[in-house]
C-alpha positions as CSV (number, residue, x, y, z in Angstrom):
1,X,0.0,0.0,0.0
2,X,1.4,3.3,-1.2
3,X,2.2,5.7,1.0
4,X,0.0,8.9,1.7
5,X,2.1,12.1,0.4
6,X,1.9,15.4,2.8
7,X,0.0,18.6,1.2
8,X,1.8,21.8,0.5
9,X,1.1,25.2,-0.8
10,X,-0.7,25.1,-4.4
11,X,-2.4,22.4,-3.4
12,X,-5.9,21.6,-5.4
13,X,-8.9,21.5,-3.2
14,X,-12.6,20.7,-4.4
15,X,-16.1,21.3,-2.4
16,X,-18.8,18.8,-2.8
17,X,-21.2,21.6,-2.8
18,X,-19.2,23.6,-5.3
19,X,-18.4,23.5,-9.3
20,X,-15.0,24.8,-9.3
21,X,-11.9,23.7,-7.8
22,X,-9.4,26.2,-5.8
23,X,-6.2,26.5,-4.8
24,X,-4.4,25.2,-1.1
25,X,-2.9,29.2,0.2
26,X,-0.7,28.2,3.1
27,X,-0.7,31.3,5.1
28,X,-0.3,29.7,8.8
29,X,3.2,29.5,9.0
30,X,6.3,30.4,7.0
31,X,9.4,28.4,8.1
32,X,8.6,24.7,7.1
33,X,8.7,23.6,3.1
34,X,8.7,20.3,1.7
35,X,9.6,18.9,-1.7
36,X,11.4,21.6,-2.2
37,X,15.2,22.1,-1.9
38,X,15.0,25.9,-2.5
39,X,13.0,26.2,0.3
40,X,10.8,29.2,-1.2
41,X,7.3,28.1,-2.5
42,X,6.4,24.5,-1.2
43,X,4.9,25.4,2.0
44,X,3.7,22.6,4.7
45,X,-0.1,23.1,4.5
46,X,-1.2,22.3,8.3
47,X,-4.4,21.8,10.3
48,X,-4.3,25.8,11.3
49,X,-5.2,26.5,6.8
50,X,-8.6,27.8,8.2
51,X,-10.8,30.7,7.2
52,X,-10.4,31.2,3.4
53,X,-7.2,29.5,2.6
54,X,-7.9,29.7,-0.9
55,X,-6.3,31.5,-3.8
56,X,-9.6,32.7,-5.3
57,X,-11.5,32.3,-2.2
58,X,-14.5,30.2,-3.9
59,X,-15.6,27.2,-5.0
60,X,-17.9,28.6,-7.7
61,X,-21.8,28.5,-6.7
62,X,-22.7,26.8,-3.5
63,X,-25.2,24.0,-3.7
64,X,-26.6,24.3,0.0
65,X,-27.7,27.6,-0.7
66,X,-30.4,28.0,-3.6
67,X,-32.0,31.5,-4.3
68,X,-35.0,30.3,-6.8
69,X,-33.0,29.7,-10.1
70,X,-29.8,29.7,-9.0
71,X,-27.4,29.7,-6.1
72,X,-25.4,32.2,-4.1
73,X,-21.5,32.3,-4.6
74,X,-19.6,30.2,-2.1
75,X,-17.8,31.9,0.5
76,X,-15.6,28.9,2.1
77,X,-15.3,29.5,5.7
78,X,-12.9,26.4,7.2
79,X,-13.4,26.1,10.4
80,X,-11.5,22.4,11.0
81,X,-9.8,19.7,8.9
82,X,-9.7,15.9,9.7
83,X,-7.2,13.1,8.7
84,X,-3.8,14.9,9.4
85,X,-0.7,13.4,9.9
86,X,-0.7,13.6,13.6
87,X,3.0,11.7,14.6
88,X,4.7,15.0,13.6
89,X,3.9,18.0,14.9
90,X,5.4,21.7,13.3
91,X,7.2,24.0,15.8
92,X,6.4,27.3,13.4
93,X,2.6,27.1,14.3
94,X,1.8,24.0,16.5
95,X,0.0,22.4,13.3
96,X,0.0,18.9,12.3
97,X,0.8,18.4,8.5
98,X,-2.3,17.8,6.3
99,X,-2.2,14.4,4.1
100,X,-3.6,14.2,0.3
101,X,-7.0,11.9,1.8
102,X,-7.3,15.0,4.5
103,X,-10.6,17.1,4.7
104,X,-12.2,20.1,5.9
105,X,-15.3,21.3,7.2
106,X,-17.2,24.5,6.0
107,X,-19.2,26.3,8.2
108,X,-21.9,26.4,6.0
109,X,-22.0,22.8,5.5
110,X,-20.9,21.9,9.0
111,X,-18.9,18.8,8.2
112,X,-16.4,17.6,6.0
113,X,-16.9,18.4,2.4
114,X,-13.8,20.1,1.1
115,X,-11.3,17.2,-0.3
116,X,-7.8,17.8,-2.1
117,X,-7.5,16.4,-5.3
118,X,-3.5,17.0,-6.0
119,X,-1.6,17.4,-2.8
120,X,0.9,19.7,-4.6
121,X,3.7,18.5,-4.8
122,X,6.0,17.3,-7.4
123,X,7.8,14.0,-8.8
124,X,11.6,13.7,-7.8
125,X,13.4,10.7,-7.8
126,X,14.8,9.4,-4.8
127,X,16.4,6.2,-3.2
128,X,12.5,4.8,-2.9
129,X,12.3,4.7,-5.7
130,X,15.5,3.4,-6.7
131,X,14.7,0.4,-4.3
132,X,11.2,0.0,-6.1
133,X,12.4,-0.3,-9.6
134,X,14.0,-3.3,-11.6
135,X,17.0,-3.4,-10.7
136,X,18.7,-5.1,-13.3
137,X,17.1,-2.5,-16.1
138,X,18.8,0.1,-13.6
139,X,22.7,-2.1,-13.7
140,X,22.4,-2.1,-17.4
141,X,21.3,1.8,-17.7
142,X,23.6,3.2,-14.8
143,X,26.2,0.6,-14.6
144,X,28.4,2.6,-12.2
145,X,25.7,2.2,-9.4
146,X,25.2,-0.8,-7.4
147,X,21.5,-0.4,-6.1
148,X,22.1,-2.9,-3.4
149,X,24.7,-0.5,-1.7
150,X,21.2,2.1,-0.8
151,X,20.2,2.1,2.2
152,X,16.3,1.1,2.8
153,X,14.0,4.0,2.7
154,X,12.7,4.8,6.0
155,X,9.2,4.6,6.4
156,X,8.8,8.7,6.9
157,X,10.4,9.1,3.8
158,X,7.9,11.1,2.1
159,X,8.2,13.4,4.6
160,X,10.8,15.4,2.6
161,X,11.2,18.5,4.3
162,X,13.5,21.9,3.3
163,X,14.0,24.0,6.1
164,X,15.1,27.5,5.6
165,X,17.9,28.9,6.6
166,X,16.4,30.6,9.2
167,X,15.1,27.7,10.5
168,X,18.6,26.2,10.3
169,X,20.0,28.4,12.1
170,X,18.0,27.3,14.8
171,X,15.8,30.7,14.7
172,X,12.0,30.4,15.3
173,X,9.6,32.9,16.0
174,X,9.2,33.1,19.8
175,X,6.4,36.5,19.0
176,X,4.2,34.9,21.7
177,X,0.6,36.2,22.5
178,X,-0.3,40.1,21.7
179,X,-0.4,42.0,24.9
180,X,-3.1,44.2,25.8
181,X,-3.1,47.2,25.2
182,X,-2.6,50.2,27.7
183,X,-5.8,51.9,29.0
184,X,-4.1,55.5,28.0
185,X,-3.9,54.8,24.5
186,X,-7.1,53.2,23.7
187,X,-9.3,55.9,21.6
188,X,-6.4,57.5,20.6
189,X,-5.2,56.8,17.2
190,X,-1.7,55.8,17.9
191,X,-3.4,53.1,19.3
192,X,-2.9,51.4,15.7
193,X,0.8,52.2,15.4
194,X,1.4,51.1,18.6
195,X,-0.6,47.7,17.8
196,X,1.6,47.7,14.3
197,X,5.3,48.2,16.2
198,X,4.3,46.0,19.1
199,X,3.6,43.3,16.2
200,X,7.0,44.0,14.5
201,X,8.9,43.9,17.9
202,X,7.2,40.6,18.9
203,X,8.4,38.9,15.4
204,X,11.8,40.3,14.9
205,X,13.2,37.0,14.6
206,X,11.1,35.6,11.3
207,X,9.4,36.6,8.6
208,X,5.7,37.4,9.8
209,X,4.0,40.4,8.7
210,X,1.3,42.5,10.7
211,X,-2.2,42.7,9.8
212,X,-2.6,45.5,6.7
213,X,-5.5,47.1,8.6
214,X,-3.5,48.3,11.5
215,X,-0.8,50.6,9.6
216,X,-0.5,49.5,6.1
217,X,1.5,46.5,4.5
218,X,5.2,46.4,4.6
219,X,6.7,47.3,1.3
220,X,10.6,46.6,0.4
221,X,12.3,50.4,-0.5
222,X,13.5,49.9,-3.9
223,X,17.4,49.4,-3.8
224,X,17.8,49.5,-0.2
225,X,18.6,53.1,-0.2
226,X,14.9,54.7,0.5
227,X,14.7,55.0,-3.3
228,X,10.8,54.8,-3.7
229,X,8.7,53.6,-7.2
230,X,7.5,57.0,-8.1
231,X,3.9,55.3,-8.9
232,X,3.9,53.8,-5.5
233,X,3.7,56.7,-3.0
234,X,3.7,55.7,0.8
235,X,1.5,58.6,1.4
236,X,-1.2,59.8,-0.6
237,X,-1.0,64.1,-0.9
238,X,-4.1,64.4,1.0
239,X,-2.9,61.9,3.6
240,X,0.1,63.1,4.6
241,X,-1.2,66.4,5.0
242,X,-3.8,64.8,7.6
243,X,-1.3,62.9,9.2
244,X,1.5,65.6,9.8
245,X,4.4,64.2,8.0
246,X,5.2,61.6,9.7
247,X,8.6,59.6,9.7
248,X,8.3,55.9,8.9
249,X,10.5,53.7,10.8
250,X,12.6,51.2,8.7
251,X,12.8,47.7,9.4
252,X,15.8,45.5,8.3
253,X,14.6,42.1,7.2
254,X,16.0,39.4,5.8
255,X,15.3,39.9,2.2
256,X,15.1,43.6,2.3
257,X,14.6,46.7,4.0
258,X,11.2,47.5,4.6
259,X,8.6,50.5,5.7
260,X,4.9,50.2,6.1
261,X,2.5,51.9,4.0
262,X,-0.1,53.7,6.2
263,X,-1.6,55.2,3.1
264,X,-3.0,51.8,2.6
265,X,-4.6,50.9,6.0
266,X,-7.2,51.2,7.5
267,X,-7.5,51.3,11.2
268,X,-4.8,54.5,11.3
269,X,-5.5,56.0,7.9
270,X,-9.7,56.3,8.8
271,X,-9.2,57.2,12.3
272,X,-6.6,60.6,11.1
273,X,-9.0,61.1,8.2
274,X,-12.3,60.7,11.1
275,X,-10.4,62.9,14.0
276,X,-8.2,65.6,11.4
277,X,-11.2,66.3,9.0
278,X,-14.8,65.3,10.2
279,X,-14.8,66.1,14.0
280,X,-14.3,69.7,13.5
281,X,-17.7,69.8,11.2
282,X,-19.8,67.6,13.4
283,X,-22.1,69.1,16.0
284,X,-21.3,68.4,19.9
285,X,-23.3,65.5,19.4
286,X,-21.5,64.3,16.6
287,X,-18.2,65.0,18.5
288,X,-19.3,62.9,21.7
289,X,-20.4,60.0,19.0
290,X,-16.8,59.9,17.2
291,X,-14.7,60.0,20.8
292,X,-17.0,56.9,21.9
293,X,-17.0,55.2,18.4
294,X,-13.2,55.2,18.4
295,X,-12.5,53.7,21.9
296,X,-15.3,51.3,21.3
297,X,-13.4,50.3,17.8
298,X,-10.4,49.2,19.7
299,X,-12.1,47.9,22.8
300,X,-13.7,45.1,20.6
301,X,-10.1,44.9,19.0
302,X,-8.8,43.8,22.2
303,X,-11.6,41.6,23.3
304,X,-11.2,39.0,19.9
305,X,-6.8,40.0,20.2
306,X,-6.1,39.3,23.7
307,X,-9.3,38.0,25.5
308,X,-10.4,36.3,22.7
309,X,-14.2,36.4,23.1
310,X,-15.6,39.1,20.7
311,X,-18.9,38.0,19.4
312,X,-20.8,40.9,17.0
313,X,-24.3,42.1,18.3
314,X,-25.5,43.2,14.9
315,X,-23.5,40.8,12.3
316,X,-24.7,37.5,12.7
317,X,-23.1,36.3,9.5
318,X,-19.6,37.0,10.5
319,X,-20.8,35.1,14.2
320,X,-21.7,31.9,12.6
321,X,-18.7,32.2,9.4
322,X,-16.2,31.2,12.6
323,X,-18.9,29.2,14.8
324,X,-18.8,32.2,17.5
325,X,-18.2,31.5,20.3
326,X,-18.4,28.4,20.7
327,X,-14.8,28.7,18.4
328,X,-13.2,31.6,19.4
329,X,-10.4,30.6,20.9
330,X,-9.4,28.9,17.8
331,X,-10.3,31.5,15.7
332,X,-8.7,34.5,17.9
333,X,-5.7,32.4,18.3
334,X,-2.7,33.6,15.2
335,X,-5.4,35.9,13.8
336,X,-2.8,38.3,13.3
337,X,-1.2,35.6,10.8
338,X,-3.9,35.2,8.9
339,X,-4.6,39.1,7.4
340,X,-8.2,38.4,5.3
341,X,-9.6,36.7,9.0
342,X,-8.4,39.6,10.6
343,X,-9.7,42.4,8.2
344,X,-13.2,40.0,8.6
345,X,-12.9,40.5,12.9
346,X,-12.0,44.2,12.8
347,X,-15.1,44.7,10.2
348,X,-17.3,43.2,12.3
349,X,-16.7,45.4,15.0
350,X,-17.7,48.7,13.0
351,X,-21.7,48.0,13.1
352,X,-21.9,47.5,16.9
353,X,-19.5,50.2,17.7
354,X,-21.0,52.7,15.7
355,X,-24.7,51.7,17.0
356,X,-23.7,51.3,20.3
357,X,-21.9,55.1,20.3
358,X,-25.3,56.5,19.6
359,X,-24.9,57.1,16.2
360,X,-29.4,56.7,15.5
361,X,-29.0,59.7,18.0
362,X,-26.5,62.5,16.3
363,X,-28.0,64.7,13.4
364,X,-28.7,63.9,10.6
365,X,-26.4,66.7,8.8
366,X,-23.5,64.4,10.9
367,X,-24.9,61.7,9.3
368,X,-24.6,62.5,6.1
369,X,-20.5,63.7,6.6
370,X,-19.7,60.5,8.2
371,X,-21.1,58.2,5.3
372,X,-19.4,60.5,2.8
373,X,-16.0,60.2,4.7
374,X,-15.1,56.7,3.9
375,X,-13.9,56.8,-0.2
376,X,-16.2,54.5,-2.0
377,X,-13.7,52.8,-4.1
378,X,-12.3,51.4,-0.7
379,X,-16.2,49.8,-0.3
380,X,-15.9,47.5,-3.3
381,X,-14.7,44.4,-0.7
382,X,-17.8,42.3,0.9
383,X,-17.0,42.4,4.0
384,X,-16.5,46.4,4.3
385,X,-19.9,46.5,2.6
386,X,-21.2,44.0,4.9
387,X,-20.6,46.2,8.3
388,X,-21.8,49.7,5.9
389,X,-25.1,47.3,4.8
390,X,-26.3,46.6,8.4
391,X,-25.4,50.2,10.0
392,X,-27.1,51.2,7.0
393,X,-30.5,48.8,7.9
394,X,-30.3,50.2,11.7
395,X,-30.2,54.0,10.2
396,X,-32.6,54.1,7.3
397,X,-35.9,54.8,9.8
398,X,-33.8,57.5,11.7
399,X,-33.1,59.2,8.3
400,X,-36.6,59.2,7.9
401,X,-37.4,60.9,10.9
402,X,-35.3,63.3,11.5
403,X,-35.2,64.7,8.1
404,X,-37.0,68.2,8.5
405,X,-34.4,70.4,7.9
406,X,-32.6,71.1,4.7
407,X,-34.0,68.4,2.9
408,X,-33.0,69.3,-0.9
409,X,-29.7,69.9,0.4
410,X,-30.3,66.1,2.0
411,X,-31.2,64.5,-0.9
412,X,-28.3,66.2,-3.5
413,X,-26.0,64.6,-1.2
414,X,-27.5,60.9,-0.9
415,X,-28.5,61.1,-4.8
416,X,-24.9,61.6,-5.2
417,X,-23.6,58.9,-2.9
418,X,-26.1,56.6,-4.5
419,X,-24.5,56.8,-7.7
420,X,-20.9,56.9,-6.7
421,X,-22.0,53.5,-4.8
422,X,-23.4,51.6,-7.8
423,X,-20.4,52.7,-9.8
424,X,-18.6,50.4,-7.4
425,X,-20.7,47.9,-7.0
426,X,-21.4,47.3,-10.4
427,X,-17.7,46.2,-10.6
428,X,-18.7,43.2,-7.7
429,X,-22.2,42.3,-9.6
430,X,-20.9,39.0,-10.8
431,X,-18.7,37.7,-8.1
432,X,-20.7,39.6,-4.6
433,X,-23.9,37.9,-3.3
434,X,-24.5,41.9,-1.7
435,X,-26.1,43.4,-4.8
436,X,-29.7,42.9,-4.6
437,X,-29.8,43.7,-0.6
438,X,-27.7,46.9,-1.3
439,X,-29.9,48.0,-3.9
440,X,-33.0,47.4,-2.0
441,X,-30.7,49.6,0.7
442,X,-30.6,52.4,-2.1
443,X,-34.1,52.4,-3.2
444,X,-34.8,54.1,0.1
445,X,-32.7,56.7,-0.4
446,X,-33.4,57.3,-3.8
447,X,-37.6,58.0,-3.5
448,X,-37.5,59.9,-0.4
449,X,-41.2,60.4,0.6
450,X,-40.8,63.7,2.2
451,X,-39.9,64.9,-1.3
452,X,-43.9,64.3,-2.6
């Protein structure tokens, strides 16, 4: 009986409810490769691949759920896998390696359905299979080798593993658990930085990047000498007015020196752009909102981060994507490794701190600025419009209320931020199972009754 091979990055995966076949992303650790001397692609693939470990993040339409003539897109959500090879266990993330009959189970399906069809690695030669082929063909082809002399293949031998030179060196990454933050910087927005250099001080001995959301991805500066590709600006004009001109610490790693890119962020970026540029037009109200909304942002942070029990109010979806919380601790745990899981947590946090800040209670006029702040473009990824969707559903009978005042005015402004939306979303039509709920969303805004 043949033996089972290990699974690696590239890896082919297939759902049972699906029609298309995806690719195996290792993203859960970066030390350990296999079949593969260079030591730079071949990834182990371990029990921690979960969330969307997928190159296109779908298996095509998803048979489990219909809508009339068709289905909705499938959004994998892996929340375990069974049949791992559990003799050997990795040091780089505490994950047993997966084997080619392995499988995983989808939260929507709630039991294994996700198989891999090519484990991903590739055919070379080696004293096995030597010892498994005739070996009198072999005298008469390679005379100069006696086959008898090899020694007999142990039986872990397809466990062929190339460990970096990091790894060689006897370096791991010892990052540890994220600390809590400190109460004086919650609220603030240094609190992101800080969250981003804490992250690079706890991994200064591997390769691990932070989360995007918190200050930006790290970029390499072009030629090592702060040299930067003129099309790729760190800061945007507008940004680095907002954000003072600030100096960017650089970060020797081992391929490269690197810099983060707060332009492209989130958490730091919004929270400048929020505190610099709206809170001196809101009203008092408006003010008090944004102070509470900001310190509730990163209380929530914490709560999944370091006490790992965040469970949202008001998105229900993102609660039973990750089987909260009955799984949080194995979601929470690494989520700083695995970036799209992480942008998915801190989304999920927007809706109930907004609505739990009071926003149903500030103006309407502050309304308005806050939903303009955000640039639209930014919107086109499901899960942003996912948290914009159900503030959106908790707002749209306040609007209606406390319209009185300045309604032309009012409706110029929605009008346009109705069309700037389907602009975007027109570009997610095919691939987004958000487009009819968001237009219904719209329709709202664009026949406002007070208008008759």
């Amino acid at each position: 009986m043949s033996q089972k091979k290990l699974v690696c990055h590239g890896a082919m995966c297939k759902c049972q409810f699906g029609d298309v076949p995806d690719t195996l992303v290792v993203q859960s650790q970066q030390k350990n490769y296999i079949n593969d001397t260079a030591g730079s692609q071949k990834l182990i693939a371990t029990d921690k691949e979960l969330g969307m470990p997928f190159k296109a993040k779908t298996f095509g339409q998803c048979k489990l759920q219909p809508t009339g003539t068709s289905f909705k897109p499938c959004m994998p959500s892996i929340t375990a896998w069974d049949g791992f090879f559990e003799k050997t266990q990795l040091q780089a993330n505490q994950g047993y390696p997966l084997l080619e009959d392995s499988k995983a189970t989808c939260a929507i399906a709630g039991a294994p359905c996700v198989s891999i069809t090519f484990h991903g690695q590739t055919a070379t030669p080696n004293a096995q299979n030597i010892e498994n082929a005739d070996q009198d063909l072999i005298s008469q082809v390679i005379p100069m080798l006696n086959v008898k002399e090899i020694n007999a293949p142990s039986p872990y031998d397809a466990i062929s593993v190339a460990v970096d030179k990091e790894e060689q060196d006897t370096k791991v990454c010892s990052a540890g658990e994220p600390p809590a933050a400190v109460a004086s910087i919650i609220g603030s927005c240094y609190y992101y930085k800080w969250r981003f250099e804490n992250f690079m001080q706890r991994h200064n001995d591997c390769t691990h990047d932070p989360p995007d959301y918190y200050y930006g991805p790290m970029r390499k500066i072009e030629g090592g000498y702060g040299i930067v590709d003129s099309l790729n600006e760190w800061w945007t004009p507008s940004l680095e007015e907002e954000m003072g001109n600030e100096k960017l610490m650089e970060y020797q790693r081992e391929h490269g020196t690197y810099k983060a890119v707060p332009s492209k962020s989130y958490g730091y970026k919004y929270c400048v752009r929020f505190t610099s540029v709206l809170m001196p037009s809101l009203s008092p109200e408006g003010k008090r909102w944004l102070k509470e909304a900001k310190r509730l942002l990163q209380e929530y942070i914490e709560l999944g981060l370091v006490k790992k029990n965040f469970e949202s109010i008001y998105n229900t979806s993102f609660n039973e994507r990750y089987e909260l919380p009955d799984k949080a601790d194995v979601f929470y745990s690494d989520i700083e490794l695995r970036n799209d899981e992480f942008r998915d947590f801190v989304f999920a946090t927007h809706p109930d701190a907004y609505l739990k800040a009071g926003m149903a209670d500030i103006p309407i006029s502050d309304k308005l600025k806050v939903s303009m702040t955000p640039d639209f473009k930014e919107w086109g990824n499901g899960s942003t419009w996912e948290q914009a969707i159900i503030v959106m559903e908790e707002q749209v009978n306040d609007w209606y209320r406390d319209a009185k005042e300045g309604i032309e005015e009012a409706q110029r402004v929605i009008e346009n931020a109705v069309a700037e939306a389907e602009k975007y979303l027109e570009l997610y039509r095919e691939t987004m199972d958000i487009w009819e709920k968001v237009s219904r969303q719209l329709d709202k805004y664009r026949y406002m009754p007070w208008l008759k």
